[in-house]
PDB file of N, CA, C and O in Angstrom:
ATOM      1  N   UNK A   1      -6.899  -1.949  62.650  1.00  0.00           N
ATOM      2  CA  UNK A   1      -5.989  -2.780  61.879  1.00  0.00           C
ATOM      3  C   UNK A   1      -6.252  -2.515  60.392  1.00  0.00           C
ATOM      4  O   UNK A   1      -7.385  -2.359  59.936  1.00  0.00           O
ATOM      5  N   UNK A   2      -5.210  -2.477  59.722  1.00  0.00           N
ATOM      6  CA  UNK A   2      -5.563  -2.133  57.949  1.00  0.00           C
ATOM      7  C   UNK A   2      -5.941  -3.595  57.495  1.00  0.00           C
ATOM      8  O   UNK A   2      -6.752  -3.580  56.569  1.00  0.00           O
ATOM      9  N   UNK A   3      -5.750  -4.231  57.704  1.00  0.00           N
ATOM     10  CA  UNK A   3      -6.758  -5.267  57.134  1.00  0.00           C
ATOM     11  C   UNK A   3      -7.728  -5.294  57.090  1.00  0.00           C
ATOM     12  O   UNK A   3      -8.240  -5.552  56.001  1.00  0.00           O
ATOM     13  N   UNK A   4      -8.530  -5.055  58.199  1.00  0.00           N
ATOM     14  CA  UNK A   4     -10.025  -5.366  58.692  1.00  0.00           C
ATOM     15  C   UNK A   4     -10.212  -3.436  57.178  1.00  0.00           C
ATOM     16  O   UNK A   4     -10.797  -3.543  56.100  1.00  0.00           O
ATOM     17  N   UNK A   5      -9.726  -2.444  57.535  1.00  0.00           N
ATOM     18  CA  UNK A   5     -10.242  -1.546  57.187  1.00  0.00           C
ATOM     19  C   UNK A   5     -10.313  -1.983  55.736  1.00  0.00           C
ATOM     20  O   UNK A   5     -11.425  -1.977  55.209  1.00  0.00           O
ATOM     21  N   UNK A   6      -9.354  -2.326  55.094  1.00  0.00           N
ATOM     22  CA  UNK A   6      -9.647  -2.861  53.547  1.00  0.00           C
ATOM     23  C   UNK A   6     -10.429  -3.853  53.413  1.00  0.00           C
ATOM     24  O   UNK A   6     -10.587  -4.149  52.229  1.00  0.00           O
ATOM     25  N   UNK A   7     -11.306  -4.859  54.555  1.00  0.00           N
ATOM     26  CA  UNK A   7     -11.881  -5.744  53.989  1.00  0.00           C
ATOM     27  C   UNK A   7     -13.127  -4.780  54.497  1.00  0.00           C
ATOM     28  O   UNK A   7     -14.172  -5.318  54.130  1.00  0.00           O
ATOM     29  N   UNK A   8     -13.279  -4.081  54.902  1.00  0.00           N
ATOM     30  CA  UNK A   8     -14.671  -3.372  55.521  1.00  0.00           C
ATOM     31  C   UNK A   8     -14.577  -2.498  54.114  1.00  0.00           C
ATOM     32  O   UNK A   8     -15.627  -2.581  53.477  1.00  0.00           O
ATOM     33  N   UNK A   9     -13.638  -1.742  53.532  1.00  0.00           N
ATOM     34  CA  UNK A   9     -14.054  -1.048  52.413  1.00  0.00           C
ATOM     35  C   UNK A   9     -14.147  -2.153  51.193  1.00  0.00           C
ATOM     36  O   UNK A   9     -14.860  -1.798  50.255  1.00  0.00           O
ATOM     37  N   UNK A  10     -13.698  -3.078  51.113  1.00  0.00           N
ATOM     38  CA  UNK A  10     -14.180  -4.342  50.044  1.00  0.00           C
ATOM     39  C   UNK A  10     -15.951  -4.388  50.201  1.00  0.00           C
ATOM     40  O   UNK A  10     -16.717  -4.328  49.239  1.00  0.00           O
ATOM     41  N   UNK A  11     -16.343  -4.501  51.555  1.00  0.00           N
ATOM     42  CA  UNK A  11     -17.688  -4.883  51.612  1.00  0.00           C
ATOM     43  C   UNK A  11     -18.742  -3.896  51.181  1.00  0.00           C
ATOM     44  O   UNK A  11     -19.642  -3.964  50.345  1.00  0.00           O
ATOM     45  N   UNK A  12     -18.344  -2.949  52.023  1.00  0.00           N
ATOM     46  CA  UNK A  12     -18.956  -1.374  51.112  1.00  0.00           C
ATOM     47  C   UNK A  12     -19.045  -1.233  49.949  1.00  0.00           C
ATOM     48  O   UNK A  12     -20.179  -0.933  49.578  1.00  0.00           O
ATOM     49  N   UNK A  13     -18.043  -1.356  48.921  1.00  0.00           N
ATOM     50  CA  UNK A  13     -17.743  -1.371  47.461  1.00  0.00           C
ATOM     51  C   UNK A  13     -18.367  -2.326  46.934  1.00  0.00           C
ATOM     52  O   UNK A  13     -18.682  -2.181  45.753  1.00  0.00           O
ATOM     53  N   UNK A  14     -18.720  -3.516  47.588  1.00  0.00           N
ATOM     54  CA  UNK A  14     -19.699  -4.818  47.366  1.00  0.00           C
ATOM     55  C   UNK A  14     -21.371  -4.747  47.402  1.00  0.00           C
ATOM     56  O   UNK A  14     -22.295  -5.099  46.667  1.00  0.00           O
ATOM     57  N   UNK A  15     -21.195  -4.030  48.797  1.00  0.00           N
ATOM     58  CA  UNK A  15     -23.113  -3.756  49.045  1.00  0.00           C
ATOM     59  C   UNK A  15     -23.037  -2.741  48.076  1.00  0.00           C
ATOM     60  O   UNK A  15     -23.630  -3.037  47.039  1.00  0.00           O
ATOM     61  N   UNK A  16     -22.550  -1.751  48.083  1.00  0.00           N
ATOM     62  CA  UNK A  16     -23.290  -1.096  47.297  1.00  0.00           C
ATOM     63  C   UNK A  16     -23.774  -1.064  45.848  1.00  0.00           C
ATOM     64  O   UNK A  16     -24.684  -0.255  45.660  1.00  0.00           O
ATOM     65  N   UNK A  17     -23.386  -1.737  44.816  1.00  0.00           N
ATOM     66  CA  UNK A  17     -23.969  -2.183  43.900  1.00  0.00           C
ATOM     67  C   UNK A  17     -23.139  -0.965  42.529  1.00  0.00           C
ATOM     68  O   UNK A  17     -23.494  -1.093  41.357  1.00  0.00           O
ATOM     69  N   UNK A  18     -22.642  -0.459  42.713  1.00  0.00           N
ATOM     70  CA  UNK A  18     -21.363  -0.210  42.120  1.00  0.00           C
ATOM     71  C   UNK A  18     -20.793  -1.447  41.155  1.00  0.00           C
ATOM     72  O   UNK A  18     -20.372  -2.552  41.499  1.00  0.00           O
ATOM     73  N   UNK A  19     -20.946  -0.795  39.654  1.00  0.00           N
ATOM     74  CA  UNK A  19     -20.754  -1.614  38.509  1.00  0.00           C
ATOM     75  C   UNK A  19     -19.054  -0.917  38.182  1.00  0.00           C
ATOM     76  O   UNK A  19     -18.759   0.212  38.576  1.00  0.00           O
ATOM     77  N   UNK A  20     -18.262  -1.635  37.562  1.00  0.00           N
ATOM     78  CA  UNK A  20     -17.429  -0.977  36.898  1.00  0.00           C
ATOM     79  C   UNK A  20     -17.007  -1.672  35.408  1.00  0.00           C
ATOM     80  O   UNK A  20     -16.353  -2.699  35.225  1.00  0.00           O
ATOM     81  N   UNK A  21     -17.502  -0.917  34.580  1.00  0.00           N
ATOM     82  CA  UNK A  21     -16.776  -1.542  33.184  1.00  0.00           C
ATOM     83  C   UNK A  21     -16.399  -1.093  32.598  1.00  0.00           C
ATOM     84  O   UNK A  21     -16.993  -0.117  32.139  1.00  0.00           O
ATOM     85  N   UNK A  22     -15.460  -1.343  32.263  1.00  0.00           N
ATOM     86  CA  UNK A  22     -14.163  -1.163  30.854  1.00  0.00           C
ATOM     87  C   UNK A  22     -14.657  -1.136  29.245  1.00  0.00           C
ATOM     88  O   UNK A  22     -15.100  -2.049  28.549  1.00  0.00           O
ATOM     89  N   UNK A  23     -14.374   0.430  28.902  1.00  0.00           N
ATOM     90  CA  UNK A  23     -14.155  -0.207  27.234  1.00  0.00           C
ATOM     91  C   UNK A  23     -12.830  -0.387  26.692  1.00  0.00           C
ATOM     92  O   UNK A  23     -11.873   0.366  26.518  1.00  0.00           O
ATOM     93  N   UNK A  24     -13.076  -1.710  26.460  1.00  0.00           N
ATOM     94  CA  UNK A  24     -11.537  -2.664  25.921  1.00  0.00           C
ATOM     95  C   UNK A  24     -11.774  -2.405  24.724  1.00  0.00           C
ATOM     96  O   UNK A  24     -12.940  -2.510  24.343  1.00  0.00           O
ATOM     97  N   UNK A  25     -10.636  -1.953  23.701  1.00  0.00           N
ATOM     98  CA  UNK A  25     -10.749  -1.364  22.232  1.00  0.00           C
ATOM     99  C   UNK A  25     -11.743  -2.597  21.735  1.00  0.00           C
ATOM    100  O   UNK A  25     -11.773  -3.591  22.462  1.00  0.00           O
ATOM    101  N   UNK A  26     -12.376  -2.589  20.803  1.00  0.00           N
ATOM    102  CA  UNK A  26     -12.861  -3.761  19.782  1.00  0.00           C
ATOM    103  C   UNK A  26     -11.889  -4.804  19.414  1.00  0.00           C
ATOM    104  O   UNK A  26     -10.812  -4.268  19.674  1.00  0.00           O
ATOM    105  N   UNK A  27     -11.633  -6.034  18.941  1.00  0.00           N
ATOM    106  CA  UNK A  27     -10.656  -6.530  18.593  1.00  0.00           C
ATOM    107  C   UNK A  27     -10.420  -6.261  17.272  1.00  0.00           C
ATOM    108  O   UNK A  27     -11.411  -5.793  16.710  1.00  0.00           O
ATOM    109  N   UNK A  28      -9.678  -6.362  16.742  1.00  0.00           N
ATOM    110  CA  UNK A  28      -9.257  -5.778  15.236  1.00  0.00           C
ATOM    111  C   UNK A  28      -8.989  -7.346  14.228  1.00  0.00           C
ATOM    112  O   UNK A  28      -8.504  -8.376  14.694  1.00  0.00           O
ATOM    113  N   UNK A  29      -9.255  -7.237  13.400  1.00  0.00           N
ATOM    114  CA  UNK A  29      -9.830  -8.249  12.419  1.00  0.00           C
ATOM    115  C   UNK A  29      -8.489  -8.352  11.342  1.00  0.00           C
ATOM    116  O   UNK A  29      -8.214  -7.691  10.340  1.00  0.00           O
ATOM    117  N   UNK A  30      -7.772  -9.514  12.038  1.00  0.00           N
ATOM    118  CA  UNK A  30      -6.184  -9.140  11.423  1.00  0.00           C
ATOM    119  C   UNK A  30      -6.403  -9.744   9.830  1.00  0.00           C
ATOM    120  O   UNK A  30      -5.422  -9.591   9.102  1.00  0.00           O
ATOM    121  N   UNK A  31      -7.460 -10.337   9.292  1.00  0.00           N
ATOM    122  CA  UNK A  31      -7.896 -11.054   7.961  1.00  0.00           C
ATOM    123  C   UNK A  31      -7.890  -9.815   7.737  1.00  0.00           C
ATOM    124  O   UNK A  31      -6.817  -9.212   7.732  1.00  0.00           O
ATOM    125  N   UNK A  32      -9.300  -9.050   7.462  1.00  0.00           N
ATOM    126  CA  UNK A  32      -9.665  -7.917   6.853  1.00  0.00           C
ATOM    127  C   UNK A  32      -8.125  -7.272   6.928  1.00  0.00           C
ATOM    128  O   UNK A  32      -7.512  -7.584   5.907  1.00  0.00           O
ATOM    129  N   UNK A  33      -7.425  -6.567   7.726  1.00  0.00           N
ATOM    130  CA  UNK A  33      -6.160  -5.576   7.385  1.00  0.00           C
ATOM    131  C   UNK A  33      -5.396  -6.299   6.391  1.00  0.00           C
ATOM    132  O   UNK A  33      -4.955  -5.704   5.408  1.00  0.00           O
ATOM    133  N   UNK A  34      -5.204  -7.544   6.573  1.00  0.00           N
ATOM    134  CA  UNK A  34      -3.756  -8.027   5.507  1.00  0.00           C
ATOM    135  C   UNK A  34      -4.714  -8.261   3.736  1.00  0.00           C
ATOM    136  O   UNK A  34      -4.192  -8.336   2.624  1.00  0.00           O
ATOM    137  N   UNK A  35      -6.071  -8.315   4.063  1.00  0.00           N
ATOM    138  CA  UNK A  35      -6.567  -7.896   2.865  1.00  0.00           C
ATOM    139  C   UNK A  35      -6.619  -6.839   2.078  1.00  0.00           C
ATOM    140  O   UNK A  35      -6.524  -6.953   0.856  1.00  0.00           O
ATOM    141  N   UNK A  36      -6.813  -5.421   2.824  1.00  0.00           N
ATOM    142  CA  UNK A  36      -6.880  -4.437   2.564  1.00  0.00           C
ATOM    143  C   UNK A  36      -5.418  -3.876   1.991  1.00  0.00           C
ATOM    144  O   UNK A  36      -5.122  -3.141   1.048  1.00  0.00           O
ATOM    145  N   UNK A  37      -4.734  -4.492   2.894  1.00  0.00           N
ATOM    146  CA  UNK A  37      -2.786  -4.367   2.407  1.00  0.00           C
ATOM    147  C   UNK A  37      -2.749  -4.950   1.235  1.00  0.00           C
ATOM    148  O   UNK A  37      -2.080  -4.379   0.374  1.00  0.00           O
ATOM    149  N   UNK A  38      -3.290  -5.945   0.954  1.00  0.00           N
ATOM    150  CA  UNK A  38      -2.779  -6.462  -0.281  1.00  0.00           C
ATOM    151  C   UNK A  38      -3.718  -5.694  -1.369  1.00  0.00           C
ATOM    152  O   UNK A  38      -3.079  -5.249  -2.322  1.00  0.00           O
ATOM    153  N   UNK A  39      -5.191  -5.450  -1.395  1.00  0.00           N
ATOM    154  CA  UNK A  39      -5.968  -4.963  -2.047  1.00  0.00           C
ATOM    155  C   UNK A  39      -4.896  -3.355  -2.682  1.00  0.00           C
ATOM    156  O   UNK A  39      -4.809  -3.075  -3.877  1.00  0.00           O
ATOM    157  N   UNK A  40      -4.399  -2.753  -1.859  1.00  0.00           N
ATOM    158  CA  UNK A  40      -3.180  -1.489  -1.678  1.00  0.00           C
ATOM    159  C   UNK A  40      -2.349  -1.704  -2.465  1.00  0.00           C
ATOM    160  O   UNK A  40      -1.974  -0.851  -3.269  1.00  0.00           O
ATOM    161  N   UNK A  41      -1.746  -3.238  -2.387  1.00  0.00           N
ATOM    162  CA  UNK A  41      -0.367  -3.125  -2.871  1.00  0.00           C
ATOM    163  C   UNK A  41      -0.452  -4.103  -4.419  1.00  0.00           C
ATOM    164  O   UNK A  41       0.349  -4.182  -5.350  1.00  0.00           O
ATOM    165  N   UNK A  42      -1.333  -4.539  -4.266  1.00  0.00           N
ATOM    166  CA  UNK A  42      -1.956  -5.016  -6.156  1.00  0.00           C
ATOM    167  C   UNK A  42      -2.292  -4.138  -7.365  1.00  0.00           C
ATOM    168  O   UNK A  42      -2.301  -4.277  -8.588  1.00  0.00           O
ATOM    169  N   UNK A  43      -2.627  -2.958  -6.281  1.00  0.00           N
ATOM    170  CA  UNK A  43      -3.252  -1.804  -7.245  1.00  0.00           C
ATOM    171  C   UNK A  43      -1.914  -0.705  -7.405  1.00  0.00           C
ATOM    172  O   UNK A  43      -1.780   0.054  -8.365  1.00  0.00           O
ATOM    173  N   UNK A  44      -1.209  -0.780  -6.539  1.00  0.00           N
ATOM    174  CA  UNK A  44       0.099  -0.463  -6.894  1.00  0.00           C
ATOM    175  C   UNK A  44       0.703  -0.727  -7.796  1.00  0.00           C
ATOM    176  O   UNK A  44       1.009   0.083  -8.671  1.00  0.00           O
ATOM    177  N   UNK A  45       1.137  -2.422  -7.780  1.00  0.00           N
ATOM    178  CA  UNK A  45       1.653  -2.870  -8.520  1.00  0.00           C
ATOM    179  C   UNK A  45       0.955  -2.903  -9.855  1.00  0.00           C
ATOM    180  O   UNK A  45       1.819  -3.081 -10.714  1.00  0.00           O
ATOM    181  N   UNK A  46      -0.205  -2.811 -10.375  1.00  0.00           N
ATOM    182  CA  UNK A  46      -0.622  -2.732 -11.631  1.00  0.00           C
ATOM    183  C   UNK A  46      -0.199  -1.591 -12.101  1.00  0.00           C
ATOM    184  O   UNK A  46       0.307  -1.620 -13.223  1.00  0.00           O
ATOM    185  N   UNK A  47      -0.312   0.102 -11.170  1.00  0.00           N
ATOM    186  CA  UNK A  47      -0.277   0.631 -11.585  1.00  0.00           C
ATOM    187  C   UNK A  47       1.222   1.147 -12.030  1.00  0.00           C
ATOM    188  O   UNK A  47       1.365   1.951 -12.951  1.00  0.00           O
ATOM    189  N   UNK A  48       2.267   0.629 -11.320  1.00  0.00           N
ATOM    190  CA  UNK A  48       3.634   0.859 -11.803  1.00  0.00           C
ATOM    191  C   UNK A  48       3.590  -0.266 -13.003  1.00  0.00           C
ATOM    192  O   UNK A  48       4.307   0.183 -13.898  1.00  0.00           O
ATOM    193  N   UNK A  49       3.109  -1.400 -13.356  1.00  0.00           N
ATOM    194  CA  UNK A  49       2.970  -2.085 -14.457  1.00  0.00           C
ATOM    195  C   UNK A  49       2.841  -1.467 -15.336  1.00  0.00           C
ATOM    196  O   UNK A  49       3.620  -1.370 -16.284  1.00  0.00           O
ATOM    197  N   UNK A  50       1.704  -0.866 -15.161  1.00  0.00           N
ATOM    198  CA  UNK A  50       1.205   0.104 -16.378  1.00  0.00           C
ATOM    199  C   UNK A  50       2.279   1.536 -16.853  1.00  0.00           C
ATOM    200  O   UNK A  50       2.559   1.728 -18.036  1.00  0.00           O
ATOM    201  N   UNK A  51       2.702   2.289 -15.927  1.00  0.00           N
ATOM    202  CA  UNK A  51       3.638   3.424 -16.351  1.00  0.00           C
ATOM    203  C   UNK A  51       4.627   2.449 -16.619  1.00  0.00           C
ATOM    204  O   UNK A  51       5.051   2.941 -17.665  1.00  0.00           O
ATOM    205  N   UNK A  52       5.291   1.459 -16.455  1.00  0.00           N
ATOM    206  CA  UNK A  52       6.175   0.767 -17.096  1.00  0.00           C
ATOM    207  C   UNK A  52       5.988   0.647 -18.966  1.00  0.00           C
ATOM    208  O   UNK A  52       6.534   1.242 -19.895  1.00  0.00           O
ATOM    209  N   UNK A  53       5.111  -0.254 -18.900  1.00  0.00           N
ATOM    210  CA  UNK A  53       4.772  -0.695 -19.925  1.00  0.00           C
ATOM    211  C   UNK A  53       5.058   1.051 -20.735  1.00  0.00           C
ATOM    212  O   UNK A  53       6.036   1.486 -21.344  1.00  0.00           O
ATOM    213  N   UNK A  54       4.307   1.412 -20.538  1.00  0.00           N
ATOM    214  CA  UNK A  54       3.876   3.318 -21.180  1.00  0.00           C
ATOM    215  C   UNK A  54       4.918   3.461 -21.578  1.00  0.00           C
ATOM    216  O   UNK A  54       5.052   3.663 -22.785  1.00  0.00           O
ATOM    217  N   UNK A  55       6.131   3.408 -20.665  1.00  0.00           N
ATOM    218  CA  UNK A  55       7.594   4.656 -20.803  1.00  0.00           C
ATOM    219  C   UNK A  55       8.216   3.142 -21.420  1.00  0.00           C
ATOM    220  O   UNK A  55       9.383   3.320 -21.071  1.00  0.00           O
ATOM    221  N   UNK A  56       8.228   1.882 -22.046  1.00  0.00           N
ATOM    222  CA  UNK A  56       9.101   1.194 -22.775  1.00  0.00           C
ATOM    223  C   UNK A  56       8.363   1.094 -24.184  1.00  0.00           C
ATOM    224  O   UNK A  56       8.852   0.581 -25.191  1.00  0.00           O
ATOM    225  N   UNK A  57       6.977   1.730 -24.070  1.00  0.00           N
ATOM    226  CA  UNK A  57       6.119   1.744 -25.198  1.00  0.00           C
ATOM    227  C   UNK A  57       6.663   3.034 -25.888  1.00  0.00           C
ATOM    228  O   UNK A  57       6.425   3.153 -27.090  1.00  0.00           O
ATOM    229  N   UNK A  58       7.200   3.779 -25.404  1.00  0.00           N
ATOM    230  CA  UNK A  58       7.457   5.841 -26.046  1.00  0.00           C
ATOM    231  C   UNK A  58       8.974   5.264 -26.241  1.00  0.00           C
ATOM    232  O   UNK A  58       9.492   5.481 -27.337  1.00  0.00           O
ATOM    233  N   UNK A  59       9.655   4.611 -25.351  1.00  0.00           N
ATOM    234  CA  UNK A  59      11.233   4.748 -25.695  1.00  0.00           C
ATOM    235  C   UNK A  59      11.290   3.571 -26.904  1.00  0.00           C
ATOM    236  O   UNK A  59      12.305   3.679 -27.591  1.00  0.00           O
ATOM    237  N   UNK A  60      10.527   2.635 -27.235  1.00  0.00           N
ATOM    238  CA  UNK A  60      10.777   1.914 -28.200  1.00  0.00           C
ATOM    239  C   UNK A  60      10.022   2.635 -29.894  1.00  0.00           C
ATOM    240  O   UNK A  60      10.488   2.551 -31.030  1.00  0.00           O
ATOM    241  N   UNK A  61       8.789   3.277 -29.428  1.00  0.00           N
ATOM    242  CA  UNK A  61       8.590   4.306 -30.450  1.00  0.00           C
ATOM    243  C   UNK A  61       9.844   5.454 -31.152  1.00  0.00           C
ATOM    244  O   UNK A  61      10.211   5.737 -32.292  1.00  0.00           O
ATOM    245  N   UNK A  62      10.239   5.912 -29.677  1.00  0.00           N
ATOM    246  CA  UNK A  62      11.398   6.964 -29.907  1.00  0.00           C
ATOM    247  C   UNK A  62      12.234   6.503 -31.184  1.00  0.00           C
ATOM    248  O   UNK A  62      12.446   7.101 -32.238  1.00  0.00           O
ATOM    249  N   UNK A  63      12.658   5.184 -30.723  1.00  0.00           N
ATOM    250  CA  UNK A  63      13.969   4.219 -31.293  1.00  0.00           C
ATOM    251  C   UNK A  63      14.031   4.068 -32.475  1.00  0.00           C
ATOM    252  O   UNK A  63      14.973   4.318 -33.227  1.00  0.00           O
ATOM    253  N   UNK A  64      12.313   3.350 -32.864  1.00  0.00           N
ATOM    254  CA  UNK A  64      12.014   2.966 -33.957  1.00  0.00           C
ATOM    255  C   UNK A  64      12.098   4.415 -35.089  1.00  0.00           C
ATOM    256  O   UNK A  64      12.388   4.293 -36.280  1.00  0.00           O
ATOM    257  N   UNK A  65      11.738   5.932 -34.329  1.00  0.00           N
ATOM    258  CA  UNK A  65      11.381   6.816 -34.916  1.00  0.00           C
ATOM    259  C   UNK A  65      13.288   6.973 -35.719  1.00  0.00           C
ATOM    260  O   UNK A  65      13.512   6.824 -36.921  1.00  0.00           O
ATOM    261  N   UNK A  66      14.291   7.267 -34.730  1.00  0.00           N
ATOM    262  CA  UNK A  66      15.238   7.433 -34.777  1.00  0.00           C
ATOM    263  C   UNK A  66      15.958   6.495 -35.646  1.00  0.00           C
ATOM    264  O   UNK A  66      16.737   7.156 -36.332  1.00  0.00           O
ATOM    265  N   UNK A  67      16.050   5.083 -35.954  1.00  0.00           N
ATOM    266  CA  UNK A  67      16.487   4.199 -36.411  1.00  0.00           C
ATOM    267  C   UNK A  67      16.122   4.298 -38.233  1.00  0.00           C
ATOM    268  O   UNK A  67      16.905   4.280 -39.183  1.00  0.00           O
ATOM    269  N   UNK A  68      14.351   4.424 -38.189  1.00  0.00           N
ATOM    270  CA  UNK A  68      13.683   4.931 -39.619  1.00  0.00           C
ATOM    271  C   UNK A  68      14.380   6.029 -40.051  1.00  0.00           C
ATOM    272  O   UNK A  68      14.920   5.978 -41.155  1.00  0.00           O
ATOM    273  N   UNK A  69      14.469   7.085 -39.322  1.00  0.00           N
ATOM    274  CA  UNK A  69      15.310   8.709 -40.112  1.00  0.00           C
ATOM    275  C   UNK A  69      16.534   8.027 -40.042  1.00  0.00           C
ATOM    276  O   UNK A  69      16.895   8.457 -41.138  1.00  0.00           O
ATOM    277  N   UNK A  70      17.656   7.203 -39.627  1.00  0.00           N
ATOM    278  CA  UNK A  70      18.879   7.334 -40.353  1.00  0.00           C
ATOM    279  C   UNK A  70      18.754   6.287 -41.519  1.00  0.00           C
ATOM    280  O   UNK A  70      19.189   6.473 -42.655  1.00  0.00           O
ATOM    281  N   UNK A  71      18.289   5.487 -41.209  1.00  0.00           N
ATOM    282  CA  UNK A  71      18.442   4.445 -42.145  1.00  0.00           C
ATOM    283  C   UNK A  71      17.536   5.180 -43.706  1.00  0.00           C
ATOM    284  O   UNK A  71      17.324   4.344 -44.584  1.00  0.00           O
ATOM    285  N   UNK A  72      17.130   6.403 -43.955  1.00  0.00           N
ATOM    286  CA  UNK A  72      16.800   7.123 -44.575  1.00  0.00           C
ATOM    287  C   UNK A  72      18.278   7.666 -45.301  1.00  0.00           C
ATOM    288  O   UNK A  72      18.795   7.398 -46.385  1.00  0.00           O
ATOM    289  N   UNK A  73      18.719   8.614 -44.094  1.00  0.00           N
ATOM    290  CA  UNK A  73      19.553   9.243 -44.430  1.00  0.00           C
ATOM    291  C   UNK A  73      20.752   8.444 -44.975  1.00  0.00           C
ATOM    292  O   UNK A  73      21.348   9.041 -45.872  1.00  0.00           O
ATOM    293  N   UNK A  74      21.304   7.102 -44.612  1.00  0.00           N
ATOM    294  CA  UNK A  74      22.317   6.416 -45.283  1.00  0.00           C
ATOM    295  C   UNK A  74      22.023   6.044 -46.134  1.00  0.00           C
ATOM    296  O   UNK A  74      22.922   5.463 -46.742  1.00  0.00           O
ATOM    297  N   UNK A  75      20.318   6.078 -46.981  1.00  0.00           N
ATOM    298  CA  UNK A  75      20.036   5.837 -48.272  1.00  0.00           C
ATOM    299  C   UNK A  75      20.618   6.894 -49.152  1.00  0.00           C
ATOM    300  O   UNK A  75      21.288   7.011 -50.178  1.00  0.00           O
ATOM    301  N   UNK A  76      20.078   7.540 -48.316  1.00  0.00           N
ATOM    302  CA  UNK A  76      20.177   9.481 -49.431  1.00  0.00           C
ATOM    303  C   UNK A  76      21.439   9.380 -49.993  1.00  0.00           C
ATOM    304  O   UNK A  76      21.577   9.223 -51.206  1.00  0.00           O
ATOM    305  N   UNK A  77      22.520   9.467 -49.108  1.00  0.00           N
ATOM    306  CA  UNK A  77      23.683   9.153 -48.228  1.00  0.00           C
ATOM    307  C   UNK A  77      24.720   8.322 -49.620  1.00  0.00           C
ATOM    308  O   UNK A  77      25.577   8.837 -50.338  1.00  0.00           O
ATOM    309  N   UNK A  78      24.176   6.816 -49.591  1.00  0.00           N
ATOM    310  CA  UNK A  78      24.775   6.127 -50.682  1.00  0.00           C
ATOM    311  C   UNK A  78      24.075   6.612 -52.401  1.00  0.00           C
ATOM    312  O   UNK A  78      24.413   6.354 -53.556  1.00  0.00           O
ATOM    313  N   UNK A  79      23.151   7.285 -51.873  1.00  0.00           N
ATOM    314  CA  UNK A  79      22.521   7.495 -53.196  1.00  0.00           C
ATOM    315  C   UNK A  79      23.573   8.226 -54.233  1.00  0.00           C
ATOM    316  O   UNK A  79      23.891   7.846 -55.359  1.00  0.00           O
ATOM    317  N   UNK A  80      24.128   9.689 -53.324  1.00  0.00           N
ATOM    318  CA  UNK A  80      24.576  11.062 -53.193  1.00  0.00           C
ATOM    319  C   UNK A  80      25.968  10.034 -53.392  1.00  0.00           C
ATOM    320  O   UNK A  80      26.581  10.616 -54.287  1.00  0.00           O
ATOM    321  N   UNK A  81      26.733   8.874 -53.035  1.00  0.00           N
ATOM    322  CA  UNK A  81      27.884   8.378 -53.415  1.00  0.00           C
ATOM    323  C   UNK A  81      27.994   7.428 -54.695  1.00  0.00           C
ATOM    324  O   UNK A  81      29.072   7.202 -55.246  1.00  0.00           O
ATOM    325  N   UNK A  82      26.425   6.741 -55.235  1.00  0.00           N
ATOM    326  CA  UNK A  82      27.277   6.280 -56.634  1.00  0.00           C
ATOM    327  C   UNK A  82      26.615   7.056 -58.109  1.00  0.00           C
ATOM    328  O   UNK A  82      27.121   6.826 -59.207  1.00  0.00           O
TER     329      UNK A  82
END
């Protein structure tokens, strides 16, 4: 009968002393990751802060550079008219 034969191989698998264990991954430490994400995305964000800041620091230099030479030249400019 297959019953009896599966409970006779249950008992076998029992006496004999036959361990079986599993490695189940580690559990993963969902604090630490959403720290590390943010630690990622702070340092990001400073660092596009910073090339921000940079490229409105050169285009307002640019401006200022550009604004000084005409306002030169419309001196010259009215000078050369009275």
């Amino acid at each position: 009968n297959h019953e009896e034969e599966v409970k006779g191989l249950q008992n076998q698998i029992a006496n004999s002393g036959l361990t079986v264990e599993l490695d189940a991954p580690k559990p993963q430490d969902l604090s630490k990751i959403m720290a590390d994400i943010r630690a990622q995305y702070d340092e990001l964000a400073q660092k596009n802060r910073e090339e921000l800041d940079k490229y409105w620091s050169q285009q307002i230099e640019e401006s200022t550079t550009v604004v000084t030479s005409q306002t030169a030249e419309i001196g010259a400019a009215e000078m050369t008219l009275t």
